[in-house]
KEGUVO-247813 format. One record per residue: residue number from 1; residue in three letters; x, y, z of N, C-alpha, C in turn. Coordinates in pm, whole numbers, plus 50000, padded with zeros to 5 digits. Atoms other than C-alpha are relative to their C-alpha. Layout:
<sites>
[site NUM,"ALA",[X,Y,Z],[X,Y,Z],[X,Y,Z]],
...
</sites>
This chain:
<sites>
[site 1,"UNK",[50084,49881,50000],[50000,50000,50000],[50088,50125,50000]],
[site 2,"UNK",[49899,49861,50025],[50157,50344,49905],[50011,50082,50087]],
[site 3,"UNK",[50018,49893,49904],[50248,50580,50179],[50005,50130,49880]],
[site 4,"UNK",[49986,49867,50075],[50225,50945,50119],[50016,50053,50143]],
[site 5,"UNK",[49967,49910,49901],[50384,51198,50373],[49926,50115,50012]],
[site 6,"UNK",[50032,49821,50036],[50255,51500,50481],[50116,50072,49973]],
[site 7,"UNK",[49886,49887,50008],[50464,51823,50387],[50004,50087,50115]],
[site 8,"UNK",[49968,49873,49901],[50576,52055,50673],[49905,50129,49978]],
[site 9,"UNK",[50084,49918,50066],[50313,52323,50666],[50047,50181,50132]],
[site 10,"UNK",[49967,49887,49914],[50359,52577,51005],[50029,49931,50170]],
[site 11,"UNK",[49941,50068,49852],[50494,52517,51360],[49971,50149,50097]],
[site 12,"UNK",[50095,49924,49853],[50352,52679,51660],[50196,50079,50045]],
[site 13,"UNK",[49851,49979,49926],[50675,52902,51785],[50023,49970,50152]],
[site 14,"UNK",[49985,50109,49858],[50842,52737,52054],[50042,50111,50113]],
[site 15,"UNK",[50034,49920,49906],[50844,53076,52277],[49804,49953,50093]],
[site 16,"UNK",[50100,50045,49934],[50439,52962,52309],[50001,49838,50074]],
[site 17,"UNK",[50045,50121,49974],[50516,52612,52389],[50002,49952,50114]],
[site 18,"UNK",[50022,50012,49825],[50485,52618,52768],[49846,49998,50033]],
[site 19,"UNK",[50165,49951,49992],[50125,52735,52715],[49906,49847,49967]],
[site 20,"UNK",[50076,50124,50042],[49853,52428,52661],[49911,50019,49851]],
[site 21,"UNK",[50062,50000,50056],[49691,52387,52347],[49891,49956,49987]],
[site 22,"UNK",[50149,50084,49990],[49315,52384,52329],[49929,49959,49846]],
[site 23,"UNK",[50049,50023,50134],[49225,52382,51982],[50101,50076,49904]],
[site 24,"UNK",[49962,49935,50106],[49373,52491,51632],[49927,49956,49885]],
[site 25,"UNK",[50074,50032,50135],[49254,52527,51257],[50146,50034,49927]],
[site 26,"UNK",[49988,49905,50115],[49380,52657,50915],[49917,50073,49984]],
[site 27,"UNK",[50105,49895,50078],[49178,52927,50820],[49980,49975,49819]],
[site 28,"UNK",[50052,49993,50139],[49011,52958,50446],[50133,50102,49912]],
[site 29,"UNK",[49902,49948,50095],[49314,53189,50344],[50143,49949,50019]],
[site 30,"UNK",[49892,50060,49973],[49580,52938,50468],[50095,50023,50114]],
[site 31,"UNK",[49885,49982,49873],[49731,53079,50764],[49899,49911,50088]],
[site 32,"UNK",[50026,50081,49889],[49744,52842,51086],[49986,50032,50118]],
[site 33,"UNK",[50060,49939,49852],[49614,52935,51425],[50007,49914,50072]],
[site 34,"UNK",[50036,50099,49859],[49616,52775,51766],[49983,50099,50114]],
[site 35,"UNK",[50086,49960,49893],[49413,52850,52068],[50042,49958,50119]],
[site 36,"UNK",[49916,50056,49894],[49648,52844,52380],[49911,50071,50146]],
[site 37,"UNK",[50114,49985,49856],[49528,52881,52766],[50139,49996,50077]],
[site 38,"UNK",[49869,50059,49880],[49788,52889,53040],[49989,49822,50058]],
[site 39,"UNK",[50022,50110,49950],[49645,52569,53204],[49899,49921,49903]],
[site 40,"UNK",[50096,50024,50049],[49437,52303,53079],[49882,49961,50065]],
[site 41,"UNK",[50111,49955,49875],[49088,52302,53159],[49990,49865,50059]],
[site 42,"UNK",[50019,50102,49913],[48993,52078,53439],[49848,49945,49980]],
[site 43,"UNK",[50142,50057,50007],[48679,51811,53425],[49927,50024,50090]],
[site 44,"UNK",[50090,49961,49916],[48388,51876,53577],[49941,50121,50036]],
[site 45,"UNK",[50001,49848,49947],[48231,52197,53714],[49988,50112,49872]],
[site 46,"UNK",[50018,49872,50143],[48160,52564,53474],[50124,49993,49990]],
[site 47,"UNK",[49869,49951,50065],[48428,52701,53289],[49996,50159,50026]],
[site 48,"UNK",[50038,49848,49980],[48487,53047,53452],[50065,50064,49857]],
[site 49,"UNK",[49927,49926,50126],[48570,53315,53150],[50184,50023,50062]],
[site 50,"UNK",[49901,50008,50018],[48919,53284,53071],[50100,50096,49910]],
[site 51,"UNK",[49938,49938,50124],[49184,53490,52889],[50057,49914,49902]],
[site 52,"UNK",[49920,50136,50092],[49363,53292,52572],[50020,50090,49943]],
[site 53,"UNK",[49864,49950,50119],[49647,53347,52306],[49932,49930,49883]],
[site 54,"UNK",[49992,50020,50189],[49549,53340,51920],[50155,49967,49934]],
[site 55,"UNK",[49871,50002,49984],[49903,53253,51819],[49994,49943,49820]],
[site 56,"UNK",[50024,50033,50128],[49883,53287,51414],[50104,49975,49908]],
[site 57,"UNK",[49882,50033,50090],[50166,53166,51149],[49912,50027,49882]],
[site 58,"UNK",[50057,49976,50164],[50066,53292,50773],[50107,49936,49928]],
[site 59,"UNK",[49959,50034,50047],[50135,53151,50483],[50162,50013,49925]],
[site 60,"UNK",[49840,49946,50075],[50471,53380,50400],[50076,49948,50166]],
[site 61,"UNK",[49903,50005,49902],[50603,53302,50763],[49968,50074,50128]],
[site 62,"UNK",[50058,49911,49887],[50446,53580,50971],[49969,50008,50102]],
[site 63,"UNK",[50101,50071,49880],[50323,53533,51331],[49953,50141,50051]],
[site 64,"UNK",[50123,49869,49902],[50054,53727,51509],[49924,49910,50102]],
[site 65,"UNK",[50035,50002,49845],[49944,53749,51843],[49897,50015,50060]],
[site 66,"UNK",[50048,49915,49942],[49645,53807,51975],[49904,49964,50110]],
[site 67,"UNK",[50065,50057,49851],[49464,53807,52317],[49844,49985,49991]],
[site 68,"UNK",[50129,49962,50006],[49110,53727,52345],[49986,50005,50135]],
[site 69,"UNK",[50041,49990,49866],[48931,53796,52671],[49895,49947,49997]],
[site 70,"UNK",[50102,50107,49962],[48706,53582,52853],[49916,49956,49929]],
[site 71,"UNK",[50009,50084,50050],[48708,53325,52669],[49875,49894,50098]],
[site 72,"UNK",[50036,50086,49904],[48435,53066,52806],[49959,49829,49962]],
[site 73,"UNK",[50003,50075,50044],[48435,52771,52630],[50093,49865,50028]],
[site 74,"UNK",[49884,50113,49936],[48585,52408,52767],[50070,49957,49883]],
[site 75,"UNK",[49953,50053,50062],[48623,52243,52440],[49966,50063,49899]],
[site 76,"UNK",[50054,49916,50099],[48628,52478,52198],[50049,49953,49821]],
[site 77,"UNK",[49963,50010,50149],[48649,52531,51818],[50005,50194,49981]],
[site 78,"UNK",[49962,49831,50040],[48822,52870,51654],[50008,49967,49874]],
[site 79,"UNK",[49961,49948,50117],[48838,53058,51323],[50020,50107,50005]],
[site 80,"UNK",[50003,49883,50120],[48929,53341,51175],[49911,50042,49903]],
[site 81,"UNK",[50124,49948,50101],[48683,53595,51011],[50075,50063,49940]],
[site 82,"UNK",[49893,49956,50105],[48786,53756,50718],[50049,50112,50041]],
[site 83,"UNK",[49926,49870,49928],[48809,54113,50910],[50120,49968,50076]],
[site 84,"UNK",[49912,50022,49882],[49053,53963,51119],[49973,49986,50126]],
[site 85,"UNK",[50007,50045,49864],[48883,53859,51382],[49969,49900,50031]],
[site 86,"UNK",[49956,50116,49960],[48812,53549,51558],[49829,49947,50050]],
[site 87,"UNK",[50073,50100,49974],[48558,53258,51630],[49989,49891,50137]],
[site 88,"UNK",[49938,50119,49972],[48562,53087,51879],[49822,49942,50064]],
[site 89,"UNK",[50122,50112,49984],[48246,52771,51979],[50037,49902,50102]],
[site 90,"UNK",[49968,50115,49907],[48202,52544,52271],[49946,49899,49913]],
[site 91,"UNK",[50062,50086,49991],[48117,52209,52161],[49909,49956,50033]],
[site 92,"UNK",[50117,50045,49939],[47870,52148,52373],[49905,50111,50032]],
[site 93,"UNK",[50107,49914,49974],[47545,52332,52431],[49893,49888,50047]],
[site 94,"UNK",[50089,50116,49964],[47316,52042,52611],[49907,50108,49990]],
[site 95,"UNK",[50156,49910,50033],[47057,52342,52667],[49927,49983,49915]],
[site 96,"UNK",[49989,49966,50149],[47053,52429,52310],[49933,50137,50034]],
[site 97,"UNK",[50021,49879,50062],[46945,52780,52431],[50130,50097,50072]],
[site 98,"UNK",[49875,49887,49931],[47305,52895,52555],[50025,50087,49898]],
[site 99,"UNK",[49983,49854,50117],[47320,53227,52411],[50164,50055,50017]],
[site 100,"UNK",[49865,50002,49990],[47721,53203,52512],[50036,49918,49943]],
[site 101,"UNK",[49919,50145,50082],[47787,52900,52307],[50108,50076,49897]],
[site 102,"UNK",[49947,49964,50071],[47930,53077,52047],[50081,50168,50040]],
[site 103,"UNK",[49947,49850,49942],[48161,53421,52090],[50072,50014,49880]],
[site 104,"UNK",[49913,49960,50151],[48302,53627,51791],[50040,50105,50041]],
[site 105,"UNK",[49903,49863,49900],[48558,53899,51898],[50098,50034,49849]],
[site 106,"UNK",[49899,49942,50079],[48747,54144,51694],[50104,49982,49979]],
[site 107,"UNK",[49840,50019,49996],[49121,54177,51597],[50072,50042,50099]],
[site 108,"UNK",[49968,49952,49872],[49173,54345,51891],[49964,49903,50102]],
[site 109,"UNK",[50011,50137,49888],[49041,54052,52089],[49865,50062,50113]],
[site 110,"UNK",[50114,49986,49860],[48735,54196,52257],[49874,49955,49941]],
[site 111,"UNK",[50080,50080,50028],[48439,54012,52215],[49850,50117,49958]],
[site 112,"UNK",[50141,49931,50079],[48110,54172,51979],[49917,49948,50016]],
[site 113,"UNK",[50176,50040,49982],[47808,53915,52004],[50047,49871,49992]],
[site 114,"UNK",[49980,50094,49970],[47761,53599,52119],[49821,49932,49953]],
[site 115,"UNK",[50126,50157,49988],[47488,53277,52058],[50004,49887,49922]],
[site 116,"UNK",[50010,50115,50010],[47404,52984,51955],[50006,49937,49861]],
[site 117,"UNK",[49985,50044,50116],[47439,52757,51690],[49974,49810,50015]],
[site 118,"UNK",[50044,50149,50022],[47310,52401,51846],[50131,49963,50065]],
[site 119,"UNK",[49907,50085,49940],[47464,52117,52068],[50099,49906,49864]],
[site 120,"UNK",[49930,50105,50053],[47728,51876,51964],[50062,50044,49826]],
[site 121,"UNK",[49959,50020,50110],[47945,52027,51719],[50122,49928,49948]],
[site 122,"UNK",[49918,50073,50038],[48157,51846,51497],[50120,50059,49923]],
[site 123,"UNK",[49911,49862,50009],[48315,52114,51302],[49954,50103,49966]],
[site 124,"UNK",[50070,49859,50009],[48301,52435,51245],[50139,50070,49950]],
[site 125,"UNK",[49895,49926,50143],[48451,52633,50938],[49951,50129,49941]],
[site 126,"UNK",[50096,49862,50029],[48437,53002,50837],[50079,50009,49843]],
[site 127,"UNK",[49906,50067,50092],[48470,53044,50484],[50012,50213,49953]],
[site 128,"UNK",[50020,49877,50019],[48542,53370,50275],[49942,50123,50001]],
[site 129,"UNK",[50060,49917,49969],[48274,53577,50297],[49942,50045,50153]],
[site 130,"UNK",[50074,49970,49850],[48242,53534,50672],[49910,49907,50061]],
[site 131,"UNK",[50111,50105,49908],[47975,53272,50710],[50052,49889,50068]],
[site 132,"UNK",[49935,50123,49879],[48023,52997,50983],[49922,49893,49943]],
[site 133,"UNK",[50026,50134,50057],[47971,52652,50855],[49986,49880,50120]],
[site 134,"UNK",[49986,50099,49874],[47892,52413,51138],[49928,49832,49942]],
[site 135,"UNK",[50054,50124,50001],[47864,52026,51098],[49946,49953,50134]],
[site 136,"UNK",[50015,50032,49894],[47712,51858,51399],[50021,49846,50013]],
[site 137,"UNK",[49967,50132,49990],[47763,51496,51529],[49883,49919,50043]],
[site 138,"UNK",[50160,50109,49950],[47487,51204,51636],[49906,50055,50108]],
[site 139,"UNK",[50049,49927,49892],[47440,51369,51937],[49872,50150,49967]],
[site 140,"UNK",[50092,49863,50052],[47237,51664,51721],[49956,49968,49861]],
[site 141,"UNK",[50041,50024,50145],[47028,51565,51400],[49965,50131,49916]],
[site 142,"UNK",[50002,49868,50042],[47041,51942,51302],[50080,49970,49851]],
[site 143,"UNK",[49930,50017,50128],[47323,51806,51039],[50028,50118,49965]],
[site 144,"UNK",[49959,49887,50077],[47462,52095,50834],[49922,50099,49985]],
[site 145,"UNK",[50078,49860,50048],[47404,52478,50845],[50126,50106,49973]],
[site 146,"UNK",[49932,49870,50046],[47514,52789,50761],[49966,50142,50060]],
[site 147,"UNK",[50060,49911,49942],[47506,53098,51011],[50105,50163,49960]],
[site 148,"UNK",[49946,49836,49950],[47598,53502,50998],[50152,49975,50105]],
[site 149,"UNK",[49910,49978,49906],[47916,53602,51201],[49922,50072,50138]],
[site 150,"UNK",[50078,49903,49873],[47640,53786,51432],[49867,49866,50013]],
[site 151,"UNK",[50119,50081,49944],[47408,53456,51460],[49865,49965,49938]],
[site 152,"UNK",[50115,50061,50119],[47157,53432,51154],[50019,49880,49954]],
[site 153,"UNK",[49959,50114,50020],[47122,53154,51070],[49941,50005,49802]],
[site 154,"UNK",[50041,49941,50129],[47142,53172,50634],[49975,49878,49923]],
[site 155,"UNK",[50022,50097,50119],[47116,52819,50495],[50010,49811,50122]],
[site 156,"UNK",[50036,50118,49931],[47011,52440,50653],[50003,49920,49929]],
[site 157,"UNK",[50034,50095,50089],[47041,52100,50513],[49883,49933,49994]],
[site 158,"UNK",[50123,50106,49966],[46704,52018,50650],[49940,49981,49813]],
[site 159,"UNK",[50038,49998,50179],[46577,52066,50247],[50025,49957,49913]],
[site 160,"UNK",[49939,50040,50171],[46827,51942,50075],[50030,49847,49979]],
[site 161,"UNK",[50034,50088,50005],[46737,51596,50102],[50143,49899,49956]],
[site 162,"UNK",[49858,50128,49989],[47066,51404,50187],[49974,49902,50068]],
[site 163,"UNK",[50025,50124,49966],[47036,51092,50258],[50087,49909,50110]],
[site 164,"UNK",[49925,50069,49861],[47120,50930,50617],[50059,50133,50071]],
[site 165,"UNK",[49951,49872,49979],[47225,51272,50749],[50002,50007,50126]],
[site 166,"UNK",[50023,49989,49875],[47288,51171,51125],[50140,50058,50076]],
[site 167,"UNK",[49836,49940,49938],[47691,51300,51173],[50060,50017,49910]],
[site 168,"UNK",[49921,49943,50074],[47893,51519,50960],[50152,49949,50004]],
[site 169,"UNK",[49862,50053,50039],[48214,51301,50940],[50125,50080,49952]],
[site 170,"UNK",[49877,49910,50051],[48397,51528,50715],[49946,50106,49958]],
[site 171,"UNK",[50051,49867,50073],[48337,51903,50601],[50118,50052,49952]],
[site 172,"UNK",[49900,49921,50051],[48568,52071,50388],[49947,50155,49896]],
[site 173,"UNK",[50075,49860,49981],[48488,52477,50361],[50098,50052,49913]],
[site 174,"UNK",[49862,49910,50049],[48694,52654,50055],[49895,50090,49870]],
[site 175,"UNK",[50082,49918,50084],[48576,52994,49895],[49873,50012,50108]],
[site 176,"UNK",[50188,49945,49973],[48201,53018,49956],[49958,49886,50004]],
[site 177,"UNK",[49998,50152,50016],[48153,52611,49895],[50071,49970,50120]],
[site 178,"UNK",[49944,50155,49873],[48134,52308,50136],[49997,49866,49904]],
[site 179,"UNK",[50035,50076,50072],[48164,52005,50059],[49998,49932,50166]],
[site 180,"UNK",[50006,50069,49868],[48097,51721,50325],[49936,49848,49937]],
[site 181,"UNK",[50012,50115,50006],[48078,51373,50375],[49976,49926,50164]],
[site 182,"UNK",[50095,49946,49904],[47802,51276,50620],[49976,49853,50033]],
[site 183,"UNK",[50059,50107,49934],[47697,50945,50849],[49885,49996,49946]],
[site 184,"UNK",[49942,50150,49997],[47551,50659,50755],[50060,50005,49877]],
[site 185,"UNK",[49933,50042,50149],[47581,50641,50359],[50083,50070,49932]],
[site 186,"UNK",[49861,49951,50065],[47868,50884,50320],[50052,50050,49882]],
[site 187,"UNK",[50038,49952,50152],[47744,51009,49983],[50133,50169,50027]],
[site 188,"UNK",[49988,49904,49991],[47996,51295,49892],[49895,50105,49942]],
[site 189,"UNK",[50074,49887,50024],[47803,51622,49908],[50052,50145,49970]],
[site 190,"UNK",[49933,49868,50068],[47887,51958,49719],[49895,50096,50029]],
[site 191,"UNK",[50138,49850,49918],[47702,52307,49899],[50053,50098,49924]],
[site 192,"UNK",[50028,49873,50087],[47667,52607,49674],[49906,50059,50014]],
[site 193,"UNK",[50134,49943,49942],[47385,52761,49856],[49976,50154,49894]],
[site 194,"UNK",[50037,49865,50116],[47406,53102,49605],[49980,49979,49838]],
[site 195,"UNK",[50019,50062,50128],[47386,52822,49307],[49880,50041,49979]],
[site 196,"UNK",[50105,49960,50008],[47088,52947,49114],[49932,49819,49961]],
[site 197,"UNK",[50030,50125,50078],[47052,52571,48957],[49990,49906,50116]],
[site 198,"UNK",[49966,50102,49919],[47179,52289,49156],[50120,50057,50108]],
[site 199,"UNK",[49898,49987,49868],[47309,52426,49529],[50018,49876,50056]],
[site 200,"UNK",[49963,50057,49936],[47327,52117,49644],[50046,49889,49884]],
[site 201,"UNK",[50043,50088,50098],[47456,51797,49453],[50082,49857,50101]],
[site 202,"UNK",[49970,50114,49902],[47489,51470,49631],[50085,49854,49883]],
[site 203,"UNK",[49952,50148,50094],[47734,51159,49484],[49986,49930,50070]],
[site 204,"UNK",[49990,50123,49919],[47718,50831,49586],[50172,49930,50023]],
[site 205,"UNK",[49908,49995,49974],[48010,50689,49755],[50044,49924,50109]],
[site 206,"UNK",[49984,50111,49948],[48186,50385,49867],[50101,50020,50092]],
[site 207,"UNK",[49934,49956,49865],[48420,50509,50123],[49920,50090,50136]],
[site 208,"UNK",[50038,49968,49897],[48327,50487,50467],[50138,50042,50134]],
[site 209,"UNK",[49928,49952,49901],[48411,50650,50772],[50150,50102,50004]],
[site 210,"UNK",[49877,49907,50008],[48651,50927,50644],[49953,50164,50081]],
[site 211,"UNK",[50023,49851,49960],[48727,51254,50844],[50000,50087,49974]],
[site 212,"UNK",[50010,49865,50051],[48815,51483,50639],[50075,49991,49832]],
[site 213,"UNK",[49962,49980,50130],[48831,51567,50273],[50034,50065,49914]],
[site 214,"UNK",[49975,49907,50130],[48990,51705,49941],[49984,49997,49896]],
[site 215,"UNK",[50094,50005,50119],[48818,51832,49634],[50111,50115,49913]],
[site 216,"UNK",[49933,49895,50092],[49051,51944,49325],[49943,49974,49851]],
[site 217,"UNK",[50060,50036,50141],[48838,51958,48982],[49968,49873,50017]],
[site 218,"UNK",[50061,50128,49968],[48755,51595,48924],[50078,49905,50065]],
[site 219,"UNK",[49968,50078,49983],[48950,51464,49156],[49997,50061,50171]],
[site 220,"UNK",[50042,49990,49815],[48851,51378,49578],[50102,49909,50039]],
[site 221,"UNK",[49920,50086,49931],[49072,51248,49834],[49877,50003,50156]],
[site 222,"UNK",[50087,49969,49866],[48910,51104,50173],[50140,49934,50083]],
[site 223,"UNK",[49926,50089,49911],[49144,51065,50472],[49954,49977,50122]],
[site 224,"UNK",[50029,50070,49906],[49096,50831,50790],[49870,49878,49936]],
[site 225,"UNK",[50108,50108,50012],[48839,50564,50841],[50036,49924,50132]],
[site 226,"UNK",[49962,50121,49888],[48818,50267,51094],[50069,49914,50034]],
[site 227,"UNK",[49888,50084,49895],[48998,50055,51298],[50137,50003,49907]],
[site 228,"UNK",[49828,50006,50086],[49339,49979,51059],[49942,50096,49894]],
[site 229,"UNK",[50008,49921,50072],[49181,50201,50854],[50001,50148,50012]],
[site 230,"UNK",[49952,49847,49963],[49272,50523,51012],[50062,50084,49966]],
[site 231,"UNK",[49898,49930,50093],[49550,50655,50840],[49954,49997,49871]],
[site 232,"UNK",[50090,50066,50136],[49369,50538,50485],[50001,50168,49942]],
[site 233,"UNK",[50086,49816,50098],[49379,50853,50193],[49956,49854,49891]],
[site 234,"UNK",[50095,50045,50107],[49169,50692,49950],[49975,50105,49908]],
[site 235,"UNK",[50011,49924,50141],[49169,50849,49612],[49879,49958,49929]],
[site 236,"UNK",[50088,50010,50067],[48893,50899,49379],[49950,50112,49883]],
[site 237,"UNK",[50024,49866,50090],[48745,51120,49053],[49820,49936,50012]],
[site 238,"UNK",[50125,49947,49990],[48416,51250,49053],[49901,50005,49820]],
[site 239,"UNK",[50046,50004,50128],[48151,51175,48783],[49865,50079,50031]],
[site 240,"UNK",[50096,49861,49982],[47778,51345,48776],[49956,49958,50096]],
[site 241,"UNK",[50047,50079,49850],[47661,51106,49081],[50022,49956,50020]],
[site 242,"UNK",[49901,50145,49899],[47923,50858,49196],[50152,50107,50003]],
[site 243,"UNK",[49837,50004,50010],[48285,50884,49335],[50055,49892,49964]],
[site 244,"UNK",[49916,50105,50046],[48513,50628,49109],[50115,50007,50113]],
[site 245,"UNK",[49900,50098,49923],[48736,50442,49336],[50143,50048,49896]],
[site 246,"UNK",[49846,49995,50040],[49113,50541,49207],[50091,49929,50089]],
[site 247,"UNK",[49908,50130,49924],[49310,50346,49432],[50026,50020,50130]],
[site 248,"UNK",[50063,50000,49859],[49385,50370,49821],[50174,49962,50056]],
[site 249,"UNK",[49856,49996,49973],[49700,50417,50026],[49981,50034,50159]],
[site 250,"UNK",[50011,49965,49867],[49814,50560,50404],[50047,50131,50022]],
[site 251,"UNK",[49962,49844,50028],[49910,50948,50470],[50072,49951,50148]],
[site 252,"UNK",[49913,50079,49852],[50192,50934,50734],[50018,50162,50040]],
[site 253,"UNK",[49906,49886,49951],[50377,51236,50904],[50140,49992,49942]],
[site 254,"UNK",[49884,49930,50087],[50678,51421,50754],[50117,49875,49999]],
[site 255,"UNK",[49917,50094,49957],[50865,51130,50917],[50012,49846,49960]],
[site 256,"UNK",[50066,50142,50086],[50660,50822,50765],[49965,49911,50122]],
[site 257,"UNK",[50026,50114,49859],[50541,50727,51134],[49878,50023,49978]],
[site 258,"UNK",[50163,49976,50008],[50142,50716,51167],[49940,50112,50138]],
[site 259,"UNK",[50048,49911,49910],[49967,51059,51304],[49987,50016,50127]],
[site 260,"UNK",[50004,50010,49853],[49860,50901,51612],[49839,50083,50013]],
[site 261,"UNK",[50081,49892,50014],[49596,51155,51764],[50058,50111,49960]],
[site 262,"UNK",[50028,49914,50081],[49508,51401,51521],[49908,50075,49988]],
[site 263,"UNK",[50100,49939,50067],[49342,51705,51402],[49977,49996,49865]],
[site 264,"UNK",[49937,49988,50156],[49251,51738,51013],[49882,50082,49982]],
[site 265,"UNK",[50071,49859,50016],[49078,52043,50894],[50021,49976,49811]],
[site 266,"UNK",[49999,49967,50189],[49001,52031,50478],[49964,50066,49941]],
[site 267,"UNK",[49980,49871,50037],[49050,52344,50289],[49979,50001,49837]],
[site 268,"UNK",[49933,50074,50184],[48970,52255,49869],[50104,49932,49977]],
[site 269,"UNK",[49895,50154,50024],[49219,52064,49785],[50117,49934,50111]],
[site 270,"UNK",[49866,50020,49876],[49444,52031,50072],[49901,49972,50130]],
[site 271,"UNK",[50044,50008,49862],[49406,51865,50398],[50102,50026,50126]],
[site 272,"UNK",[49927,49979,49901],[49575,51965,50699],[50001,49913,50118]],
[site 273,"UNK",[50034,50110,49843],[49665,51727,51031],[50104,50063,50035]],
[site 274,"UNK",[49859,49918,49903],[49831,51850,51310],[49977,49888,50139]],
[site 275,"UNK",[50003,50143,49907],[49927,51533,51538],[50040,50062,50165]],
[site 276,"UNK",[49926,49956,49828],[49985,51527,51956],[50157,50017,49983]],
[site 277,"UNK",[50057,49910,49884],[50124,51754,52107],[49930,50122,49917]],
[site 278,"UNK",[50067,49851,50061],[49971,51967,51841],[50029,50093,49970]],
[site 279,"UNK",[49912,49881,50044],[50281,52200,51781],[49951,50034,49859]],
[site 280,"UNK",[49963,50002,50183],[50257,52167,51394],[49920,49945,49901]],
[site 281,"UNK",[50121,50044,50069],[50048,52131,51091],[50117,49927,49908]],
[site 282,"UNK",[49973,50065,50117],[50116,51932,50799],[49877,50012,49885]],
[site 283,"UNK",[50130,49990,50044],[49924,51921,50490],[50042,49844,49866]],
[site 284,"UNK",[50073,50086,50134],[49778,51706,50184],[49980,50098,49909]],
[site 285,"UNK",[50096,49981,50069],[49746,51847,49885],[49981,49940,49901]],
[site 286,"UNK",[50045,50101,50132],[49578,51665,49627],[50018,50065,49836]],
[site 287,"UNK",[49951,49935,50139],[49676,51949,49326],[50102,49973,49943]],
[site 288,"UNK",[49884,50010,50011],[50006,51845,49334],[50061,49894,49941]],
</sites>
């Protein structure tokens, strides 16, 4: 079976690396972010508001800094809005009417408006124009939406008649387009919600259990899956309603050892994993 390495993509500077990492992404214009905390949070009990470090690497090399304030989120998820400011989502909302679930704060790091967006998310991706893309997991049959940076909510999959639609597996957010690949039957799905024709278009699709995916013209990659199939990129080209099977391999680290625990965040054609301790991204890209 063919390995394929990731490439070296950005590394957390090792002045922050005393700090704990709670979450990181890529953003939609390629720079890498991570969401540091002095301590990490402890189980059990609220999460009092917290301060945290934005700690950003761009694509030329760049790093930026920036503080958010009370932060209140245990297990969060961050982005980057296109103004330059920041995202950040608890995971969890059991309520479903925490009007703190969600917090969006300037470049300056002070927080503008906060709410909700639904329990149990799975991910959550902001794409060019600003809108927040949230998949959800079993735990929430909401499945795929599309909200405002201030909490509208602008587009739902309840309509668009996907089939088995109980956990968003994989979402990959590039431009104004999602694409996603969704529990049980794993059909890849293509979102163009401003399509006047066909916004949505669903393929059928014999790879299961992948986390995250890449879409370059007619050609998809899915990586992970189950048990020995975790590491798994599976290749494939895209026809008007199936993904063809192209052949099937393992995506390693720069090193050719296996990820381990991982994040992977998919951006159009490129996928990003950033393995424990979470210093450093790597990527996939499938253009190449």
């Amino acid at each position: 079976m063919q390995k394929t390495a990731l490439v070296p993509y950005a590394h957390l500077p090792s002045a922050h690396h005393h700090r704990h990492v709670l979450t990181g992404t890529v953003d939609v214009f390629g720079a890498a972010h991570w969401l540091l905390a002095e301590r990490a949070p402890q189980p059990g009990g609220d999460v009092l508001p917290f301060d945290a470090l934005v700690v950003s690497v761009h694509p030329g090399g760049d790093v930026e800094v920036t503080e958010l304030s009370a932060v209140r989120a245990r297990w969060p998820h961050l982005d980057r809005l296109p103004d330059g400011g920041f995202v950040v989502a608890a995971s969890r909302d059991r309520r479903k009417v925490d009007a703190n679930q969600v917090q969006a704060f300037v470049a300056l790091g002070r927080e503008t408006s906060t709410f909700s967006v639904g329990d149990a998310i799975e991910h959550l991706l902001v794409d060019e124009d600003g809108h927040i893309w949230v998949g959800h997991f079993d735990e929430n049959p909401a499945g795929i939406r599309r909200w405002s940076a201030t909490g509208q909510l602008s587009w739902t999959s309840d309509d668009a008649n996907l089939p088995g639609l109980f956990d968003c597996y994989a979402l990959n957010v590039s431009g104004t387009a999602a694409w996603a690949c969704p529990y049980t039957d794993f059909p890849l799905v293509e979102i163009r919600p401003d399509h006047p024709v066909r916004p949505v278009v669903v393929r059928a699709n014999r790879v299961r259990g992948a986390h995250a995916v890449a879409v370059h013209g007619d050609r998809v990659a899915f990586f992970g899956g189950y048990g020995e199939g975790r590491d798994r990129l599976a290749h494939g080209e895209l026809t008007e309603t199936t993904v063809a099977s192209t052949g099937v391999g393992t995506l390693t680290l720069p090193d050719g050892t296996s990820p381990g625990r991982r994040r992977a965040v998919g951006r159009g054609s490129r996928i990003y994993v950033q393995a424990e301790p979470f210093t450093a991204w790597g990527v996939f890209d499938i253009s190449n």
